[in-house]
N, C-alpha and C positions, 0 to 999 in steps of 0.2 A: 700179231694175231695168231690167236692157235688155231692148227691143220683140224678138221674133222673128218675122217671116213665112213665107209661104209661098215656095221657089225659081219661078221662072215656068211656066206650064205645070202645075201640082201643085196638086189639091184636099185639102180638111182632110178629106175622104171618107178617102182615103187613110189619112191617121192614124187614124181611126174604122176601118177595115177591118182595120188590124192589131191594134185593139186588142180589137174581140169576134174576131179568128181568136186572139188568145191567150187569151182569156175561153174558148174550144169547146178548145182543145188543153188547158189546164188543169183542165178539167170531166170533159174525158174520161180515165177509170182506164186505161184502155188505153193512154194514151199516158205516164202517170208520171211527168208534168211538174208545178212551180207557175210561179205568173207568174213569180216570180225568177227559174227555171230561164229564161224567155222574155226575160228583162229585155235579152240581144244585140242577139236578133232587132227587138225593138221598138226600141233605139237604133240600128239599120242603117238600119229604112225612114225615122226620123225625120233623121237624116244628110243623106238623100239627099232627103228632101219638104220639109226647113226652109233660108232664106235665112239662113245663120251668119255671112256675109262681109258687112261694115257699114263703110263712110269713117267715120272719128270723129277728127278734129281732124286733117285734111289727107290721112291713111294708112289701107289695110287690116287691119281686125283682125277677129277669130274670138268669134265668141260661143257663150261654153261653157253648153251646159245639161246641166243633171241631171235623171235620171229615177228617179221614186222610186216603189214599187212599192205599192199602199193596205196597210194591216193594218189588221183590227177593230180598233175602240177606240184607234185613235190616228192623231190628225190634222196635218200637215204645215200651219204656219201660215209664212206669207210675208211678211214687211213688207217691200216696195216702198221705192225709192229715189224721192228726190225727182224731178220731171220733168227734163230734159234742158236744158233751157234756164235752170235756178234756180241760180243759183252763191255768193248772198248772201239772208238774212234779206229782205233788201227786195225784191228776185227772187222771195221765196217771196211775200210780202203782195202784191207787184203779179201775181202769177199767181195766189193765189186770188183776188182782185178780177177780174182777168179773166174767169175760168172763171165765177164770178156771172154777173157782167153777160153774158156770153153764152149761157148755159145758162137765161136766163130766171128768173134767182131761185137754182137749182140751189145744195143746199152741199156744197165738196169734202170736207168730212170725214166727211159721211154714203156718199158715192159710194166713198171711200175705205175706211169700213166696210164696207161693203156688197162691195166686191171683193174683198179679205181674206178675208171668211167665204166667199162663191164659191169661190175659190180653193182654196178647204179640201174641197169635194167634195161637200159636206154640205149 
């Protein structure tokens, strides 16, 4: 999975701000809106608040996300790509051995559970 941040200057406030003003615009009858109807507007301000532009093996490339809108009762689950730096089986064994030994004991497959179901909202 690839990292995304923040562009410089731009808090995650911001993201949060668009996202309960679409939470009050969809609540309110008056306005005849669902988040879907919002889903533009929340990809605009994310556009312009997230760092999409990443060097990846010498060149500029674009990191595409998606935005997906909650529904009751069903849950968007993510499995994660290997870290960045793993490119062979023994890559992956020497980088969970790593992440151990400096995480203080730490195991990655519980950390990796554990961010999955986060991830999920739930």
């Amino acid at each position: 999975m690839a990292r995304i941040g923040l562009r410089p200057g731009r808090e995650y406030e911001q993201i949060g701000q668009v996202v309960l003003g679409a939470w009050f615009k969809a609540l309110d009858p008056a306005n005849g809106v669902t988040l879907q109807d919002l889903k533009p507007e929340i990809e605009a301000v994310l556009r312009e608040t997230l760092e999409t532009q990443v060097v990846q093996s010498g060149s500029l490339q674009t990191i595409k996300f998606n935005v997906y809108i909650d529904k009751p009762l069903e849950v968007n689950i993510v499995i994660p790509i290997w870290p960045a730096s793993v490119m062979t089986t023994a890559d992956l064994v020497t980088y969970l051995q790593g992440y151990h030994d400096k995480t203080g004991g730490r195991h990655y497959d519980e950390e990796v559970g554990q961010a999955v179901v986060f991830g999920c909202g739930r």
